[in-house]
PyMOL Python script that loads the backbone (N, CA, C, O; Angstrom):
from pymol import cmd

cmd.read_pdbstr("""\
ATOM      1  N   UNK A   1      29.339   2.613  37.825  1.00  0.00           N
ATOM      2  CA  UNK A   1      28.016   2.045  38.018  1.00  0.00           C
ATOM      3  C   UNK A   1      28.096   0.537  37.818  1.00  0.00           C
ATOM      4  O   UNK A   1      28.634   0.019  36.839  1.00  0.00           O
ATOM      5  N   UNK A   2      27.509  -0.146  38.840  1.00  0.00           N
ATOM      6  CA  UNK A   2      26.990  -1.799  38.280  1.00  0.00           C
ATOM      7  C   UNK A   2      26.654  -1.948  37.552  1.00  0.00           C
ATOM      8  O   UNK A   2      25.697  -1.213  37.307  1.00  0.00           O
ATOM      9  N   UNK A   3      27.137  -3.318  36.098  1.00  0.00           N
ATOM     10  CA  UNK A   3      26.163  -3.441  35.260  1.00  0.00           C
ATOM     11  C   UNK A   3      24.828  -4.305  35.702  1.00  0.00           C
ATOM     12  O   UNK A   3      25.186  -4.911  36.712  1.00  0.00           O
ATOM     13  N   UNK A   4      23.368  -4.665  35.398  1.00  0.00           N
ATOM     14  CA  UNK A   4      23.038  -5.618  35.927  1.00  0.00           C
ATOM     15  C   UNK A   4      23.302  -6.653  34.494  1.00  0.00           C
ATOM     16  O   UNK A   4      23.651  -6.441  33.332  1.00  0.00           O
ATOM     17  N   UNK A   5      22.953  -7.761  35.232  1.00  0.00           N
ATOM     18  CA  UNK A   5      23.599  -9.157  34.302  1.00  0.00           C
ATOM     19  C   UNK A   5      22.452  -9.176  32.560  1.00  0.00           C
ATOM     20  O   UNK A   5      21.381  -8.569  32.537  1.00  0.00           O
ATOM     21  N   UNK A   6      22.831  -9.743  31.663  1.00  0.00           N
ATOM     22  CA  UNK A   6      22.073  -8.989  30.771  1.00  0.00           C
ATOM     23  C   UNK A   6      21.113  -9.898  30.468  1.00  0.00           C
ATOM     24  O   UNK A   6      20.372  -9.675  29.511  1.00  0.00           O
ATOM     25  N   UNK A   7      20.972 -11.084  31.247  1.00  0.00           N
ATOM     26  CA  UNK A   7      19.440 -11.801  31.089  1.00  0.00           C
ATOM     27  C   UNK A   7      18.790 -11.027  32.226  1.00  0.00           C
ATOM     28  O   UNK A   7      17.624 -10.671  32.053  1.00  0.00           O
ATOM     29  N   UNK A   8      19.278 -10.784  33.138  1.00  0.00           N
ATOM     30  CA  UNK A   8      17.875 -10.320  34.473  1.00  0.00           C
ATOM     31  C   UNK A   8      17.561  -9.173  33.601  1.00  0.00           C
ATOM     32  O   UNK A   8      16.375  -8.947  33.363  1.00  0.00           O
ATOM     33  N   UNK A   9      18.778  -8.174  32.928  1.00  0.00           N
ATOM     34  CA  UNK A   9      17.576  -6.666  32.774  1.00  0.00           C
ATOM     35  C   UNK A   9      16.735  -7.208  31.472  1.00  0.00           C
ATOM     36  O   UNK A   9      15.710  -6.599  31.164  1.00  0.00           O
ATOM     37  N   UNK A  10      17.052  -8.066  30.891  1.00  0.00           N
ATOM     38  CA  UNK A  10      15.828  -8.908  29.752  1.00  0.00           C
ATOM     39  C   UNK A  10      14.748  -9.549  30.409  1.00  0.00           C
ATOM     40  O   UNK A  10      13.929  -9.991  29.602  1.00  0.00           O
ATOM     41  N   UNK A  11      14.584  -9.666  31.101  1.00  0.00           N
ATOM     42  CA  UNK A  11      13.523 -10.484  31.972  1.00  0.00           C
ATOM     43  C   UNK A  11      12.899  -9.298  32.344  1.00  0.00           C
ATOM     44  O   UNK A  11      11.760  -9.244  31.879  1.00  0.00           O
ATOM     45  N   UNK A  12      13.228  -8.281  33.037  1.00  0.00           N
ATOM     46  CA  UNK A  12      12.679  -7.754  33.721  1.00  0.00           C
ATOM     47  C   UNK A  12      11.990  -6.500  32.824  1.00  0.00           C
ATOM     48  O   UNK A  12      10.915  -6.014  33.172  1.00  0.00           O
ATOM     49  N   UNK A  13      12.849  -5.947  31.425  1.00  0.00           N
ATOM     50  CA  UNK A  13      12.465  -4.997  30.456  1.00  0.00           C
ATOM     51  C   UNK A  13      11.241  -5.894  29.867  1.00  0.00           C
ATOM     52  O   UNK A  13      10.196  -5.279  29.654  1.00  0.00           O
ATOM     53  N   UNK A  14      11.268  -7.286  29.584  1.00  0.00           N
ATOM     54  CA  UNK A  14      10.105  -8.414  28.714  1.00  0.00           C
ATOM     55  C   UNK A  14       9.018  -8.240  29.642  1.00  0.00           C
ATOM     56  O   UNK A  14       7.861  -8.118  29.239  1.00  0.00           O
ATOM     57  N   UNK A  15       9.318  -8.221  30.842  1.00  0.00           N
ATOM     58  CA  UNK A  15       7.563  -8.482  31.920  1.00  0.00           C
ATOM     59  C   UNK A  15       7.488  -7.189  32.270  1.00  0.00           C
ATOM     60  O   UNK A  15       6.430  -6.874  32.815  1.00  0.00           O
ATOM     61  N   UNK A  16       8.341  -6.290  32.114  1.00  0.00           N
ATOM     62  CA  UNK A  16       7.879  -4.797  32.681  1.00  0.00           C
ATOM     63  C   UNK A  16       6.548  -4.459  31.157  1.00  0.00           C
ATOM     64  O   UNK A  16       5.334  -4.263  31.213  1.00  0.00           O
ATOM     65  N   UNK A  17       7.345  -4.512  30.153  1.00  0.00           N
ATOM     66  CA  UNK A  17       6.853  -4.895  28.589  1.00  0.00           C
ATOM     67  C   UNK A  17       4.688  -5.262  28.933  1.00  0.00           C
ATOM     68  O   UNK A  17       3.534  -4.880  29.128  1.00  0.00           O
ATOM     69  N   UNK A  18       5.531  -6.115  28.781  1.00  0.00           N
ATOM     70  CA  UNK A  18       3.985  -7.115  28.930  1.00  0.00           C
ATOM     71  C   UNK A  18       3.194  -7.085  29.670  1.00  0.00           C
ATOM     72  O   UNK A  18       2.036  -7.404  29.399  1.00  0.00           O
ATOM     73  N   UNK A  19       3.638  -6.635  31.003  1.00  0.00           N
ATOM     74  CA  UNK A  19       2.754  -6.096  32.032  1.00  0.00           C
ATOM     75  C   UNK A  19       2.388  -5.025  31.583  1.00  0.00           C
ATOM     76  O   UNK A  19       1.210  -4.928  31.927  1.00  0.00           O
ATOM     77  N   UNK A  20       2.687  -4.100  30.987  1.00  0.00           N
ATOM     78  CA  UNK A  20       2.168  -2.588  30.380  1.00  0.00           C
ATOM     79  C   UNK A  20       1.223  -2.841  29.028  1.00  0.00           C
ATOM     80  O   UNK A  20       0.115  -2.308  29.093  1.00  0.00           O
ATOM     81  N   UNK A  21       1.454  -3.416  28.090  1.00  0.00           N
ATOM     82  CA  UNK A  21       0.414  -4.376  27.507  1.00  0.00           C
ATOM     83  C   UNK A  21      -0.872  -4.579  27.880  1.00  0.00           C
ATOM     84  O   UNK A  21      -1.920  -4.030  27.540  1.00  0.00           O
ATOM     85  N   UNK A  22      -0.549  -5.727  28.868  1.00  0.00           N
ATOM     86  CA  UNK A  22      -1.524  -5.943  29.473  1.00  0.00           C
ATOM     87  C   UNK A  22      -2.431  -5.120  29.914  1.00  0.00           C
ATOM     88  O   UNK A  22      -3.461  -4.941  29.263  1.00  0.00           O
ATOM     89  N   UNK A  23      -2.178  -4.419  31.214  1.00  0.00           N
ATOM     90  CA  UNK A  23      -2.704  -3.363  31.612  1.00  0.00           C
ATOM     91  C   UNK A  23      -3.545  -2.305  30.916  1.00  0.00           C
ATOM     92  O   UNK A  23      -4.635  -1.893  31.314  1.00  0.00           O
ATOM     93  N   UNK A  24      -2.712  -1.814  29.516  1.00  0.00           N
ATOM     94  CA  UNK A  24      -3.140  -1.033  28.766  1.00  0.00           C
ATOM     95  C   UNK A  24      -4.416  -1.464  28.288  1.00  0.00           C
ATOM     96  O   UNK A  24      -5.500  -0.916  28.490  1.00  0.00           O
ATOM     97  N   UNK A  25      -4.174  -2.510  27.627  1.00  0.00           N
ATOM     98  CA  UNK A  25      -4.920  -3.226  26.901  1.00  0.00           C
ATOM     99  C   UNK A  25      -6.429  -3.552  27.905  1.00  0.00           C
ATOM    100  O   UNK A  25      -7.474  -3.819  27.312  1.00  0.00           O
ATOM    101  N   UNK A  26      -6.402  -3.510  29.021  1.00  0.00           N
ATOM    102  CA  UNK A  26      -7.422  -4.059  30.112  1.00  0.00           C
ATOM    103  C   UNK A  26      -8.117  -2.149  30.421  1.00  0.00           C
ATOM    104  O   UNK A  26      -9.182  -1.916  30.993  1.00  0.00           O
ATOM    105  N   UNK A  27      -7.523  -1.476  30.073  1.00  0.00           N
ATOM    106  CA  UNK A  27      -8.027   0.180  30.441  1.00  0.00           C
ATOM    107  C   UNK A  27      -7.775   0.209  31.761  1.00  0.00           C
ATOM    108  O   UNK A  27      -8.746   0.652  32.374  1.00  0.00           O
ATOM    109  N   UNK A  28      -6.517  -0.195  32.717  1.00  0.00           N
ATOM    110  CA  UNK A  28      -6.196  -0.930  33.938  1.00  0.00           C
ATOM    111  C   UNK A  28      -6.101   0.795  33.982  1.00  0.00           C
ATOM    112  O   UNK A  28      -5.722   1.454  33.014  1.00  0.00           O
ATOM    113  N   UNK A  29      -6.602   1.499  35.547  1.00  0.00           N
ATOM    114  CA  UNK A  29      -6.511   3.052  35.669  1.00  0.00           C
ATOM    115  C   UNK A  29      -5.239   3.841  36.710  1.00  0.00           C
ATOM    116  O   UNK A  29      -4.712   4.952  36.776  1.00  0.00           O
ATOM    117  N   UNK A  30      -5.137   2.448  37.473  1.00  0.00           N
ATOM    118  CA  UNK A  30      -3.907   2.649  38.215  1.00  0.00           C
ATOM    119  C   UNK A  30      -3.058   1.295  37.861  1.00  0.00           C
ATOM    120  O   UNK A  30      -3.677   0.235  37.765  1.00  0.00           O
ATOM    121  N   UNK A  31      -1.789   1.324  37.687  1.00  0.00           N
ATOM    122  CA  UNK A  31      -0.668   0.492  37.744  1.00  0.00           C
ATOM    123  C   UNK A  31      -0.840  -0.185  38.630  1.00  0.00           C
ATOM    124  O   UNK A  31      -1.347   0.282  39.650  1.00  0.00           O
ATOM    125  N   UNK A  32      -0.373  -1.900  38.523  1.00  0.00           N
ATOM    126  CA  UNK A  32      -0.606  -2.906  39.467  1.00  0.00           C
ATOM    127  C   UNK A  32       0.849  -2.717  39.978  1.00  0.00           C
ATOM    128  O   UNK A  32       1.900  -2.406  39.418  1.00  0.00           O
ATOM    129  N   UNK A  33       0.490  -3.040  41.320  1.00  0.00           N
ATOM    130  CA  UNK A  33       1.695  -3.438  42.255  1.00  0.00           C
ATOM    131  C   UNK A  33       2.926  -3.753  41.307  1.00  0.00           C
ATOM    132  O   UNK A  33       3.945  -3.066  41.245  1.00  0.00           O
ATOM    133  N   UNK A  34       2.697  -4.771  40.660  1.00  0.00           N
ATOM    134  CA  UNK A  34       3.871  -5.410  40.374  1.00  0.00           C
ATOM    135  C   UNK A  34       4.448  -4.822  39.098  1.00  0.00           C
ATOM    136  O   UNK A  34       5.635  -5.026  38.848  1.00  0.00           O
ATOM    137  N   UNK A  35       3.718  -4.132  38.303  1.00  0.00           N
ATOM    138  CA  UNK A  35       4.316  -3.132  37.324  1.00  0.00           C
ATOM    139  C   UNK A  35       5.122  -1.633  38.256  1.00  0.00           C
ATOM    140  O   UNK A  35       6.141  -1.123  37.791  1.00  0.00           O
ATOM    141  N   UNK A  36       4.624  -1.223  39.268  1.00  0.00           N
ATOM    142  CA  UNK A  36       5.199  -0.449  39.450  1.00  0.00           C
ATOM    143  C   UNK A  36       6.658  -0.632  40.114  1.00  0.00           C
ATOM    144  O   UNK A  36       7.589   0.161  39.974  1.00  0.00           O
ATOM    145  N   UNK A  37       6.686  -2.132  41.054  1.00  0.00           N
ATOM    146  CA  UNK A  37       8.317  -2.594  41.158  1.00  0.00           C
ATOM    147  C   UNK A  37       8.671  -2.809  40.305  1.00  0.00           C
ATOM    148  O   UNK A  37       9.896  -2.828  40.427  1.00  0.00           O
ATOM    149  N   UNK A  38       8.220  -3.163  38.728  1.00  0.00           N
ATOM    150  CA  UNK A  38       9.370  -3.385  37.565  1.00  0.00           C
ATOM    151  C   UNK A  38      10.266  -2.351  37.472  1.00  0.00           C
ATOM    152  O   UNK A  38      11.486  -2.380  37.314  1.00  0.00           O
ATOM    153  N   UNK A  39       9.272  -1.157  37.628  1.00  0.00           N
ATOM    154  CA  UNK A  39       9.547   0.034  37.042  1.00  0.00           C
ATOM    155  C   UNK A  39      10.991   0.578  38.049  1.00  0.00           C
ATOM    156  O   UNK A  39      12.078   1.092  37.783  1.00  0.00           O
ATOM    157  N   UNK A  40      10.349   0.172  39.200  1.00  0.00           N
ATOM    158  CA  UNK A  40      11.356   1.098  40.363  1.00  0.00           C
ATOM    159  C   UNK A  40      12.747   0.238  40.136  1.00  0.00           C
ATOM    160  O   UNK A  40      13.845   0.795  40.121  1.00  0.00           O
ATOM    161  N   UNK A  41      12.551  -1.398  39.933  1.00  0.00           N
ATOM    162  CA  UNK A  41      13.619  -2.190  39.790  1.00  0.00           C
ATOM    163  C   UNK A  41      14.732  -1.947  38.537  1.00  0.00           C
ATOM    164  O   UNK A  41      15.924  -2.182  38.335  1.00  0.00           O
ATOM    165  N   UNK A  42      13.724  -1.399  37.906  1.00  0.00           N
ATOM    166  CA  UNK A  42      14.734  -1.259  36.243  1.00  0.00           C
ATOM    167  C   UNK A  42      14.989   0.352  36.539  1.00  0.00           C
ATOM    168  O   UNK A  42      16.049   0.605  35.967  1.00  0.00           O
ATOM    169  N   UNK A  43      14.567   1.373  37.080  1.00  0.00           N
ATOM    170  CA  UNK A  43      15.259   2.194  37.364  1.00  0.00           C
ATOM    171  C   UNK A  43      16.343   1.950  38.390  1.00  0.00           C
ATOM    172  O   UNK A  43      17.359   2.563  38.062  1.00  0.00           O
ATOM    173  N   UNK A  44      16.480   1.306  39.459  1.00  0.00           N
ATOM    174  CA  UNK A  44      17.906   1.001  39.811  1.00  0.00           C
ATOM    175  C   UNK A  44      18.816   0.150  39.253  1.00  0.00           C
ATOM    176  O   UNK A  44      20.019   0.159  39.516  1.00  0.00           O
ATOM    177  N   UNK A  45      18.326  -0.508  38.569  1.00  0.00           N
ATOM    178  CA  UNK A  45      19.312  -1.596  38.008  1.00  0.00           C
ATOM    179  C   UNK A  45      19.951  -0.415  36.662  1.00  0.00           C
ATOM    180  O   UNK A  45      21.108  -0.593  36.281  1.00  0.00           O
ATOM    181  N   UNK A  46      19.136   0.704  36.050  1.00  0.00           N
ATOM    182  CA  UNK A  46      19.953   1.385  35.105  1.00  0.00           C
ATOM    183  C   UNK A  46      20.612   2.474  35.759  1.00  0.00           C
ATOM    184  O   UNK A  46      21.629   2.794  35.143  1.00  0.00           O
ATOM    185  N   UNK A  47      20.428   3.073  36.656  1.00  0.00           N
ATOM    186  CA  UNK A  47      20.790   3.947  37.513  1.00  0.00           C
ATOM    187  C   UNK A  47      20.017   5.163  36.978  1.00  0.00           C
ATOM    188  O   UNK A  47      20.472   6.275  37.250  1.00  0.00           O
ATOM    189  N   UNK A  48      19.046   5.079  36.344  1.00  0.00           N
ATOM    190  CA  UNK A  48      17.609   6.063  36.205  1.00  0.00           C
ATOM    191  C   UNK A  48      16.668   6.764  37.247  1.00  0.00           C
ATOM    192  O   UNK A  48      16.692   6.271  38.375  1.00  0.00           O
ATOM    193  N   UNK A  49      16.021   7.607  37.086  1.00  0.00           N
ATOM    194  CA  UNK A  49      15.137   8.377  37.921  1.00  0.00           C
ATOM    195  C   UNK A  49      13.513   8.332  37.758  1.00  0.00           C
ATOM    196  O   UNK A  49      12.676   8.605  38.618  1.00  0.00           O
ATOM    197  N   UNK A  50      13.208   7.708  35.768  1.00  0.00           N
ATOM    198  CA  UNK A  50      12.224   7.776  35.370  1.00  0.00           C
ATOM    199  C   UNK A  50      12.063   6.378  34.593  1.00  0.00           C
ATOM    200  O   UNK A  50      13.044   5.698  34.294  1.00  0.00           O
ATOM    201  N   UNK A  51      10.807   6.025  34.307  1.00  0.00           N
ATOM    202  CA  UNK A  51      11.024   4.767  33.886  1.00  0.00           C
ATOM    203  C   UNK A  51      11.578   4.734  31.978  1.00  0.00           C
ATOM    204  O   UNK A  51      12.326   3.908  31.456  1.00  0.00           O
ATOM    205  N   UNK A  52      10.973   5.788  31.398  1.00  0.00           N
ATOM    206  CA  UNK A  52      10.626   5.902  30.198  1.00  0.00           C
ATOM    207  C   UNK A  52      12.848   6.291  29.757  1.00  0.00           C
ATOM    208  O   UNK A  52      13.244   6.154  28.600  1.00  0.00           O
ATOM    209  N   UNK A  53      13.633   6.632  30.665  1.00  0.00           N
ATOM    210  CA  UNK A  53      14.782   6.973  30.780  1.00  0.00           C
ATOM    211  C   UNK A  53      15.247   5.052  31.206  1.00  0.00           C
ATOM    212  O   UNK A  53      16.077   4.304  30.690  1.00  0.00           O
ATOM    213  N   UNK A  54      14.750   4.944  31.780  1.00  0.00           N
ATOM    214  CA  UNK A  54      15.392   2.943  32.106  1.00  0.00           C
ATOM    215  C   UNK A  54      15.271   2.293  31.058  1.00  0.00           C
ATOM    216  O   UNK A  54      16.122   1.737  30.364  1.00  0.00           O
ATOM    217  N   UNK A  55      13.837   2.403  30.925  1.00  0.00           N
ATOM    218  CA  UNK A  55      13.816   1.764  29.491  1.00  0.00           C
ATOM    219  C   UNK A  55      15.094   1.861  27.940  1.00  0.00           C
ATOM    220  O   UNK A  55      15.753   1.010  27.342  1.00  0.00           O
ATOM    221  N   UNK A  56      14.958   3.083  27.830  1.00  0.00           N
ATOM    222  CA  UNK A  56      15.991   3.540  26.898  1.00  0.00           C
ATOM    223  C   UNK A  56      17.264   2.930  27.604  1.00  0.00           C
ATOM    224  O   UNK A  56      17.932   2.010  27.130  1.00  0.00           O
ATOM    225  N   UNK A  57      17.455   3.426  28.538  1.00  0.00           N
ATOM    226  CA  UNK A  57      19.214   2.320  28.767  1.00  0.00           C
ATOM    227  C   UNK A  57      19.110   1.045  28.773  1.00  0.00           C
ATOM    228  O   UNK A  57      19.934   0.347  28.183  1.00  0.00           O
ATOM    229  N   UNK A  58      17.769   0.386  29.644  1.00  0.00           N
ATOM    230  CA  UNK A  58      17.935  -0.698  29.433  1.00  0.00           C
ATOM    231  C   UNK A  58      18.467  -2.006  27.994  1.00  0.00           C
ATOM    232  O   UNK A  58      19.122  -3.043  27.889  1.00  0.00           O
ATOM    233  N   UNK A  59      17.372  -0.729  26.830  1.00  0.00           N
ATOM    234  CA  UNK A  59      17.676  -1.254  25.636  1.00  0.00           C
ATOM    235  C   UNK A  59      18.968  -1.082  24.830  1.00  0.00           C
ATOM    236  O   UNK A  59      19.271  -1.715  23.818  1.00  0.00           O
ATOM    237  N   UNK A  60      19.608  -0.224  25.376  1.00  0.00           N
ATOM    238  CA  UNK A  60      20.959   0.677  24.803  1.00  0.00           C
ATOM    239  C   UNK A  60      22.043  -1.011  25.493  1.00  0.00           C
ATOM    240  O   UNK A  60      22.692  -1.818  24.828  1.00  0.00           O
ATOM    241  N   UNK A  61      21.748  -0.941  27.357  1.00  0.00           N
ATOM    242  CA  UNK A  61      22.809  -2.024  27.482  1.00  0.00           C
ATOM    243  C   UNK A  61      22.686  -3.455  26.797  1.00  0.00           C
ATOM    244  O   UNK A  61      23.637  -4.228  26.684  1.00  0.00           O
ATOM    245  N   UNK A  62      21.726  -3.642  26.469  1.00  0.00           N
ATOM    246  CA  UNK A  62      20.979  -5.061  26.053  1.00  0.00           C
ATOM    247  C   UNK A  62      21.900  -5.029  24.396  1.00  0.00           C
ATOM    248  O   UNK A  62      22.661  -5.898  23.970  1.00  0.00           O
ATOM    249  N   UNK A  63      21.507  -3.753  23.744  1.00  0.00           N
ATOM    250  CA  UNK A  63      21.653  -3.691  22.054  1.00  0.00           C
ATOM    251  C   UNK A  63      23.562  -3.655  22.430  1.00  0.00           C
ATOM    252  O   UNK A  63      24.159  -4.149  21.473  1.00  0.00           O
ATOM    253  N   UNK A  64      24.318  -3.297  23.311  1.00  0.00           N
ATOM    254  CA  UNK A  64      25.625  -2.860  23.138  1.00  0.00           C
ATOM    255  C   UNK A  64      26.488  -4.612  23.167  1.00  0.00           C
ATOM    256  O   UNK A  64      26.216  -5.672  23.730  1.00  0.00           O
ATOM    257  N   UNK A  65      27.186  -4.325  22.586  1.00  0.00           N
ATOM    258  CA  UNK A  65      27.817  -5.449  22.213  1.00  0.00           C
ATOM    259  C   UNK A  65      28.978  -5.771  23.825  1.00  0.00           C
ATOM    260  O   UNK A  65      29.704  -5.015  24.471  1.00  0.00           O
ATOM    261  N   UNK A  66      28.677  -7.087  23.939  1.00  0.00           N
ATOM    262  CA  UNK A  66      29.624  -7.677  25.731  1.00  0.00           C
ATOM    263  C   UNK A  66      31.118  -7.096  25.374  1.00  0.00           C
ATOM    264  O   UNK A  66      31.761  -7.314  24.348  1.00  0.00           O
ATOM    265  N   UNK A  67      31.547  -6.179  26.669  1.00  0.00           N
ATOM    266  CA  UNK A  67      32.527  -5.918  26.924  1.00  0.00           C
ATOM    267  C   UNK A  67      33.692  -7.033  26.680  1.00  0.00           C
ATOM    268  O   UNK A  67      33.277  -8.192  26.664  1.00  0.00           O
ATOM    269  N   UNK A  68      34.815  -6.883  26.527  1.00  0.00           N
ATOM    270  CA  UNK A  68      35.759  -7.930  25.925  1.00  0.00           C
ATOM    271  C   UNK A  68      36.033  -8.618  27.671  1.00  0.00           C
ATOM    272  O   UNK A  68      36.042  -8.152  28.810  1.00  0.00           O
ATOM    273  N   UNK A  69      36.203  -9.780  27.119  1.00  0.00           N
ATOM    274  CA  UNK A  69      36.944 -10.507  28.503  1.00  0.00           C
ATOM    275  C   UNK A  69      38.172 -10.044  29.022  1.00  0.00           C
ATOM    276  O   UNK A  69      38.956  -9.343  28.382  1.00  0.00           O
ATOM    277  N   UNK A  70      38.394 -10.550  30.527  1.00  0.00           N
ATOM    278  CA  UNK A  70      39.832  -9.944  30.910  1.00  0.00           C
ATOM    279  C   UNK A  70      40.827 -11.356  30.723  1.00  0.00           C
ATOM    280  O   UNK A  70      40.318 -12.461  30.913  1.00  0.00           O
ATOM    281  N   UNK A  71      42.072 -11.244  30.390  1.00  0.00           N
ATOM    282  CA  UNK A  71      42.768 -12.418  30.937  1.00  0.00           C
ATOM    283  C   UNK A  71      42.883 -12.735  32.215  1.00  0.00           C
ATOM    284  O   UNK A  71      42.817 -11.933  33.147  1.00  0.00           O
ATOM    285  N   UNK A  72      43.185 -14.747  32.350  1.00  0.00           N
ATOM    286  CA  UNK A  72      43.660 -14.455  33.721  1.00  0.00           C
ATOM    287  C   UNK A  72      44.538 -14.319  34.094  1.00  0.00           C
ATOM    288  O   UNK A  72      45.303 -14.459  33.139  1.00  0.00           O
ATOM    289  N   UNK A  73      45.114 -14.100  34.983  1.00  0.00           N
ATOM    290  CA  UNK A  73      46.191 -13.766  36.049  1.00  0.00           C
ATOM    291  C   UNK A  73      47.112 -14.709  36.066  1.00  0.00           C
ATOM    292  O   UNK A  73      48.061 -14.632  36.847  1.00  0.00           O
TER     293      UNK A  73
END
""", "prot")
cmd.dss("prot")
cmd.show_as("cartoon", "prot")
cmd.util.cbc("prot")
cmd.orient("prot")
């Protein structure tokens, strides 16, 4: 699997975040447009099916400590 880079899935877990916040917080009854591409975006970027499953990886790749560097060649 691709990793995605670990500021975009922070950007995108922070405004998926806050957009749900928001929303909540407004008694918003259907999801805005742009919360629901967070959602679809952070399920492909984790290779998920559900959002509440992205989320959890998202935070799992974010919390895991950077793979070691390679030498060069």
């Amino acid at each position: 699997m691709l990793m995605p880079l670990p500021a975009t899935l922070q950007r995108l877990l922070t405004e998926y975040e806050s957009l749900l916040e928001q929303e909540t917080s407004t008694a918003a009854t259907v999801p805005s447009q742009r919360l629901r591409d967070l959602a679809y975006t952070l399920c492909v970027s984790t290779g998920e099916r559900e959002i509440t499953d992205a989320l959890t990886t998202a935070r799992s790749l974010l919390a895991a400590p950077p793979p070691p560097s390679r030498p060069s060649p």
